[in-house]
N, C-alpha and C positions, 0 to 999 in steps of 0.2 A: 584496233583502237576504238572506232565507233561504235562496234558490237560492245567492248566493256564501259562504256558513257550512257548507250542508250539500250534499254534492253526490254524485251517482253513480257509483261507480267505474265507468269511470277519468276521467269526464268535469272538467276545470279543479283535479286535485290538483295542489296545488302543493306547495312545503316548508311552507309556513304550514299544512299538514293534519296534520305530523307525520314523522317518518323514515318509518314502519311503512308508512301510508298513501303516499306518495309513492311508495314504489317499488314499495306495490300497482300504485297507478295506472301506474306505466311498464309493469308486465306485462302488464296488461288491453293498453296500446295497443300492445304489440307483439304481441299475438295468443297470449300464454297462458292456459295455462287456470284462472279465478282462480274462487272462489266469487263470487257478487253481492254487491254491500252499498250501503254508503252512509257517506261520510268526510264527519266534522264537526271545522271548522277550528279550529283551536287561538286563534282570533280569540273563538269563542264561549267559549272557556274563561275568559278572560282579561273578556270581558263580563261573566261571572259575576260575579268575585272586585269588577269594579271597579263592577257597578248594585249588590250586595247589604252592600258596605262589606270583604267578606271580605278583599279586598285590602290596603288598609290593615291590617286586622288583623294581619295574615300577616308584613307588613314590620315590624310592634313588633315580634313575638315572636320572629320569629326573628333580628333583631339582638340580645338580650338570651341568644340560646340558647349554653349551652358544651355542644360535641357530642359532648365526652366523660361528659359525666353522661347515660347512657342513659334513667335516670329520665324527667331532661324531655326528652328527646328523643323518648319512647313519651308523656309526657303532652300533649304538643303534637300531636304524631300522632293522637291519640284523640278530642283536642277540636276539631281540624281534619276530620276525619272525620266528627263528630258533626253540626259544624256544615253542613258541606258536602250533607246530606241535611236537615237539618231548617227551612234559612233558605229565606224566600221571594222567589221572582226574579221581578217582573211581564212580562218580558221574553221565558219561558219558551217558551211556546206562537208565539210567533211567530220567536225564531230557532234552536227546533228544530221548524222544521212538518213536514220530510221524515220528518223520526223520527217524529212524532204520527200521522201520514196513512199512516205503515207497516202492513202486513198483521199483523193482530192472531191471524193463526189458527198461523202459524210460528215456530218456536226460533232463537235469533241466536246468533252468539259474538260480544259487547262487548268490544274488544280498546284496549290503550294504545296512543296514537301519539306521545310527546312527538316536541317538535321537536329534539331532541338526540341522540331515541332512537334505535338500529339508524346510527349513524353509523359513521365509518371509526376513529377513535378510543376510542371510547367505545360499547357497545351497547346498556346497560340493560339484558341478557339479563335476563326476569323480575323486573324491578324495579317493573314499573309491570301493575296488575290486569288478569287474563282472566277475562272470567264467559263460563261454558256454559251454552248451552241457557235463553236467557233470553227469557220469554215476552214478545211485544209488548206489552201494556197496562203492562209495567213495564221498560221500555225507557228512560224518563227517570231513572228510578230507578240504573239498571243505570249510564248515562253519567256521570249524580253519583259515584255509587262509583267509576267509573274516573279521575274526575279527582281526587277526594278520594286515590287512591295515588299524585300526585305526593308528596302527603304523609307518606307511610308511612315510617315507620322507616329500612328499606329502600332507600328515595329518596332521604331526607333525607342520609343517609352518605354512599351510594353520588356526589353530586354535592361532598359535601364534601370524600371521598375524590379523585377527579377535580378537584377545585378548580375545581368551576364554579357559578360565580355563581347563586344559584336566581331572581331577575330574569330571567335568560336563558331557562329551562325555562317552556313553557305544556303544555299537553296538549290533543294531537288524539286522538281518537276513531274506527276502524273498528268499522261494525256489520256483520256476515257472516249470510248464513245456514247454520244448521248443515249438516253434511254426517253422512255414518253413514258410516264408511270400512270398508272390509276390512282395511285395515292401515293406519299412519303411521307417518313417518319423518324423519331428517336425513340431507341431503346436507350434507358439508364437500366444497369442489370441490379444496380443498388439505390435507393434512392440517395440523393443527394445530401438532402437537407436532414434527415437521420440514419440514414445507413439500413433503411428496411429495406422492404420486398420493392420489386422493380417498381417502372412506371416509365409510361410509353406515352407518346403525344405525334400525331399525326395530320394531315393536312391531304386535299384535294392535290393532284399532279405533283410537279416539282418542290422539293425539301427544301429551297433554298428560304422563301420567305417564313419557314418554321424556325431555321436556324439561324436567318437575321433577325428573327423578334417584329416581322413585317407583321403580320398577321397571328390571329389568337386560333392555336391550334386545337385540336379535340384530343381528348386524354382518352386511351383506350385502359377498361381494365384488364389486365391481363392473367386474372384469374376466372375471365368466360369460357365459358366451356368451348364454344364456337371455333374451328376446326383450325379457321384461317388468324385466328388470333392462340391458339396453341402453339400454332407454329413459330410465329412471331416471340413465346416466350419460352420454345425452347431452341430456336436461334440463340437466345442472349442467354442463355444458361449456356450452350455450349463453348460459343466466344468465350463466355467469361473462364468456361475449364483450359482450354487450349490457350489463354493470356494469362493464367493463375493468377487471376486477380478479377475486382469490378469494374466493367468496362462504359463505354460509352460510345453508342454501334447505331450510324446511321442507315438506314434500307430504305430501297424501292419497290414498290411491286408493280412489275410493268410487262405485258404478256403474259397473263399467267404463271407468272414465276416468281420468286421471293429475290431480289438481289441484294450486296452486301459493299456499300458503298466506301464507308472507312469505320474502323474500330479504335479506340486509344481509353489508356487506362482515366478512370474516371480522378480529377487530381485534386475535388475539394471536396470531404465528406463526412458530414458530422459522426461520431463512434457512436452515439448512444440517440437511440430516438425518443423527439421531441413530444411531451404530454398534448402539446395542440393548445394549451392556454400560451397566451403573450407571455414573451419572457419578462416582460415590466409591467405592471397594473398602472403606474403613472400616469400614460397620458389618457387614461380612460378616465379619470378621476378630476382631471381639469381639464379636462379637451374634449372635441365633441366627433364623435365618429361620422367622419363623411364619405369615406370610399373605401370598396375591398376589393382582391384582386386573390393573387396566388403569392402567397410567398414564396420566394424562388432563391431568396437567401437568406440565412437566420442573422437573428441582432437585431436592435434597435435603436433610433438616432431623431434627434431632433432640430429642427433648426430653419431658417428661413430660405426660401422655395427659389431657387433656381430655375425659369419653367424653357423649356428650347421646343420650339414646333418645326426647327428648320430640321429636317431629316435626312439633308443630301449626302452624299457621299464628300462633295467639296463643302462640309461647311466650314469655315474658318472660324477653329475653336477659341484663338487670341483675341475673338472679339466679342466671346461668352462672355457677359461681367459675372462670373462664377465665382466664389469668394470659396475661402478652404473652412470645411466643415458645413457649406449647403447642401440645400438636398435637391438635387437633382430629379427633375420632373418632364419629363420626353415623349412626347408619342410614340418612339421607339427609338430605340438606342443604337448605333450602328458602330461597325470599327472605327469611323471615322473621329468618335467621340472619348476615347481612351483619353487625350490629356484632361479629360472632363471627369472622366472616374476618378482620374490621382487624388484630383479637391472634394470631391462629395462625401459625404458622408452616409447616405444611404442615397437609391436610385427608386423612381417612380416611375411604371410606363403603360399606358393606355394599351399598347397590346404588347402580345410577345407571351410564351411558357417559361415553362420550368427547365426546358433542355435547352432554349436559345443558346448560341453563342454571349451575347451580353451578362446572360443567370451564371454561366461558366465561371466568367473574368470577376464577377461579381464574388463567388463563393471564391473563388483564389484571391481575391484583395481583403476576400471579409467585410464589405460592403453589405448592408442589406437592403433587402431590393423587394419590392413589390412589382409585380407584371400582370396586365392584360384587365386593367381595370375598366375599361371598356368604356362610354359614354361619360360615367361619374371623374373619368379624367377633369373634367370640364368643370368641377366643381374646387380643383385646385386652381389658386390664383397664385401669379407673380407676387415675392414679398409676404405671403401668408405665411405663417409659421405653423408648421407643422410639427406630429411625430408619427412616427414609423416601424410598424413591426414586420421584420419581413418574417418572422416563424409563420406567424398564419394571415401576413397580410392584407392587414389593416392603414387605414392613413387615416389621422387625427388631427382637426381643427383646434390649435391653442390659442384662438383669440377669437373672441364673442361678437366684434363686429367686423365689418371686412369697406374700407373705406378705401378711396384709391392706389390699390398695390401696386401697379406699374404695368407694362405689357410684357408681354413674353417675346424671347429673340425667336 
């Protein structure tokens, strides 16, 4: 029974492991290069909720929930959370034995698998928990937390947004072991924002603050001749033949080796590429250019500035005075901030690329979004009224003086 709940990549992953896990397991069996782990089926998740009663739980409350009161939508998240670590499951130790019998002396990365996640529709980009570097004796621990973020804030929207039934979502579970990279990165094998040739963005050691939008990463071309970036784009040439379609394929390169972190079809992608002029000459013509960045999602939007500098993980989004149709202006955008995407109208963010997770959710809602504006962040003010192109990401000053805007939250 354990052996079919918890199994070894790539051996018997099927979709009931998860999107994440599933097309790990394809890459192991065609002969890439993956880290080791161990994928737990979104069967044991579902075990959880229905030996510990949590199940039942889950179904009262969230038919009673209105998902526009953020309130209960963070206090159901909290108490879902709470509970999800502190109830006891007799069940435990025997349909996670692969995980208990793991090597207690090594670091994992505990990654989200829902069944929904990394799909061709919808990808969950950073909706659902990564823990780093998490020591084996608390390995059980680590998996609770990741299923307790089907629940999160985050998740909660993010499916309501999408109009998908939460019955429908379980969460599968990859445990990895760590790697120490020399560098990380994303491949888009298409570009995004017009469906051309790839484009690649990378960072020192660990990919994580590439793909939270923590940091402004370096764009490789990958039309260099240079041996070690060949390789790199005929990785993503190949994914993309063996996924028959445009992918979007995270790697590490750590030991002189190339690794192949997770792949999922790329889910927002313009058909026809964009000329590179603003799709509106407007606010060039009464506005005054004061910041540029990357556009990271097409469209354009105007309207007065939103500014957030709190970047935690807990910030308490019901207490953003974000009005629907602002334009949201962030040092970086984080999961935590999805009820903040629902009202904006376009997004602004001093760092962050074009592969982050936030440019993702951003080109799936049709948002347009400028990133990684760097210093000249600081020249947007609370209350300033702006516009926005994210094709070639510009931000536009529409008012001549700038007299007391307000603070930023």
């Amino acid at each position: 029974m354990a052996d079919e709940l918890c199994v070894l990549l790539p051996n018997g992953v099927t979709s009931t492991f998860g999107g994440k896990a599933h097309n790990l397991g394809k890459l192991c069996s065609w002969g890439y290069n993956v880290p080791s782990g161990i994928a737990i089926s979104s069967k044991v998740y579902l075990n959880f909720l229905r030996d510990t009663g949590l199940g039942d739980q889950l179904e009262r409350l969230v038919s009673a929930l209105t998902y526009k009161d953020l309130e209960a939508v963070g206090a159901l998240s909290k108490r879902v959370s709470a509970a999800f670590q502190r109830v006891h499951w007799d069940k435990e130790s025997l349909e996670l034995q692969p995980v208990l019998q793991w090597s207690k002396e090594k670091l994992f990365a505990v990654r989200s698998s829902g069944t929904i996640e990394d799909g061709k529709k919808a990808s969950f980009a950073g909706q659902g928990s990564t823990l780093l570097n998490v020591g084996g004796p608390v390995l059980v621990a680590a998996v609770r937390q990741v299923w307790a973020s089907a629940w999160s804030i985050r998740n909660i929207l993010y499916r309501q947004e999408y109009k998908i039934p939460h019955q429908d979502f379980a969460m599968g579970v990859v445990i990895q072991e760590m790697l120490t990279p020399d560098f990380s990165g994303v491949i888009f094998t298409r570009d995004p924002r017009t469906g051309g040739k790839p484009i690649c963005e990378i960072i020192k050691g660990l990919g994580e603050s590439l793909v939270s939008g923590a940091t402004n990463p370096f764009p490789l071309d990958l039309d260099s001749p240079l041996p070690m970036i060949q390789e790199l784009r005929q990785l993503g040439e190949y994914i993309e033949h063996d996924f028959e379609g445009p992918q979007d394929i995270e790697f590490a390169y750590a030991g002189g080796q190339l690794y192949v972190l997770q792949t999922r079809p790329i889910t927002a992608m313009e058909s026809k590429a964009h000329s590179g002029e603003p799709v509106t000459q407007e606010p060039a013509k009464h506005g005054v250019l004061i910041a540029k960045g990357l556009g990271a999602s097409g469209g354009s939007a105007e309207g007065p500035v939103c500014k957030v500098v709190d970047t935690s993980l807990e910030i308490d989004c019901a207490a953003v005075p974000i009005k629907q149709g602002d334009i949201l202006v962030t040092t970086m955008t984080t999961p935590a901030m999805m009820p903040l995407l629902s009202k904006a109208s376009a997004v602004v963010t001093r760092y962050g690329g074009v592969t982050c997770h936030a440019a993702i959710i951003c080109r799936e809602m049709h948002i347009p979004a400028v990133v990684g504006l760097g210093n000249v962040f600081d020249k947007i003010l609370q209350g300033m009224r702006v516009a926005v192109d994210g094709w070639v990401g510009e931000v536009y000053s529409l008012i001549s003086t700038l007299p007391g805007l307000g603070t930023p939250v």
